[in-house]
C-alpha positions, -999 to +999 in steps of 0.1 A: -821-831-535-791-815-512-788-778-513-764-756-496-767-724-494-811-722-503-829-733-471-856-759-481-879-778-463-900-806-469-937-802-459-951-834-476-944-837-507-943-794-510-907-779-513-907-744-491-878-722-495-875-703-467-854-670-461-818-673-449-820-645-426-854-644-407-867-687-423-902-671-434-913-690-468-906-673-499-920-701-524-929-732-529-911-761-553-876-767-563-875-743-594-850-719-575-811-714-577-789-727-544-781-697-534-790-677-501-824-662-508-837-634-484-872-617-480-877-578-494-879-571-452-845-588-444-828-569-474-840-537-465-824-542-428-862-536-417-869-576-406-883-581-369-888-619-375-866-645-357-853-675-380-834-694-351-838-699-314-808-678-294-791-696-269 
C-alpha cells in the first residue's frame, strides 16, 4: 500500500503511522485516512521531539 501524505512504516508485519511533524507513532494498522496526521503535542505548537536529522 502507497500512501502520500500519512507517514507509515513497516515494522514486520505491523503498520505504524507515525506523526508528520515530530515521526513519533500514533497507531498501529492501516485503518487510518492518507492524510497528514500530527500528535496532540505537535498541534499544540508545544512538540520538543525531532522527526528528521538537520543537515
Amino acid at each position: 500500500m502507497k500512501y502520500e501524505h500519512a507517514i507509515v512504516k513497516f515494522d514486520g508485519d505491523v503498520a505504524i503511522l507515525l506523526c508528520n511533524g515530530c515521526g513519533i507513532t500514533i497507531a498501529e494498522g492501516t485503518k487510518h485516512e492518507d492524510r497528514e496526521h500530527y500528535c496532540t503535542m505537535c498541534m499544540s505548537g508545544n512538540c520538543k521531539a525531532k522527526f528528521k536529522k538537520e543537515t
